[in-house]
C-alpha positions in Angstrom: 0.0 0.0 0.0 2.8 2.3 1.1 4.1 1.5 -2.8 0.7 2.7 -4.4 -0.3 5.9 -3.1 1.8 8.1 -4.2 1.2 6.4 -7.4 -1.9 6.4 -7.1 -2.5 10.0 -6.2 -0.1 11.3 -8.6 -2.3 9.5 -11.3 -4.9 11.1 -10.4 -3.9 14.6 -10.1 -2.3 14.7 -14.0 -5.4 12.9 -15.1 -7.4 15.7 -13.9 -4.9 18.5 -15.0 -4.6 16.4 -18.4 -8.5 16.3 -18.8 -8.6 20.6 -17.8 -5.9 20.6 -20.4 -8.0 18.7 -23.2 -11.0 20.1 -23.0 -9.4 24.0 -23.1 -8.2 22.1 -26.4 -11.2 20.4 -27.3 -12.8 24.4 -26.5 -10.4 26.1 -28.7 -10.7 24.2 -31.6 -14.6 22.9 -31.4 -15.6 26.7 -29.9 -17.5 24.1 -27.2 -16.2 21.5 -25.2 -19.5 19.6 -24.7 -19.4 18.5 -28.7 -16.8 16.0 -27.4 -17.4 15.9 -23.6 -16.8 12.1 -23.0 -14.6 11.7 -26.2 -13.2 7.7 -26.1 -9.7 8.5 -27.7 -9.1 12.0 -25.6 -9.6 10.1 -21.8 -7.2 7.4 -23.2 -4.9 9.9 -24.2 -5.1 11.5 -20.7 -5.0 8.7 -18.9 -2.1 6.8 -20.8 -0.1 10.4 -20.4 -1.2 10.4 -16.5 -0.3 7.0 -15.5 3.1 6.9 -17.4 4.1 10.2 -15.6 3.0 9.0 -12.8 4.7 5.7 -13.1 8.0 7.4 -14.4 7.9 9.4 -11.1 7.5 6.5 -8.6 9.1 3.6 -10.3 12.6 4.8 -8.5 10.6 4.7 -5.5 9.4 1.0 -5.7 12.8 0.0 -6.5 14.2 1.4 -3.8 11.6 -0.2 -1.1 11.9 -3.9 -2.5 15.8 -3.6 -2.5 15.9 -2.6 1.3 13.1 -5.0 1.9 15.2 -7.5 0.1 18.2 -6.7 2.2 16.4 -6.9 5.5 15.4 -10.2 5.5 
């Protein structure tokens, strides 16, 4: 558990930034964001982008905890 929530909340944060991100996008080049509200290929996108961040950020972290738990016992 102590592995996944930092994971797990980074995830979430940059899939929420990701998703304000898109639909300014989605805005911008529609001129309305509700054309494309729950647009399949957009919330892959964002969460693809979101969990590799959030993966890239904690991976060095998980590494590090079953390497000392490895060593402990």
């Amino acid at each position: 558990m102590v592995r996944d929530l930092p994971f797990s909340a980074l995830q979430f944060a940059f899939y929420e930034q990701f998703k304000r991100w898109s639909t300014a996008i989605r805005r911008k080049w529609t001129g309305s964001a509700k054309a494309l509200n729950n647009y399949v290929p957009w919330e892959v996108v964002n969460g693809v982008a979101a969990g590799g961040l959030a993966g890239l950020i904690t991976t060095p972290l998980g590494i590090k905890m079953v390497v000392e738990s490895c060593l402990t016992v």
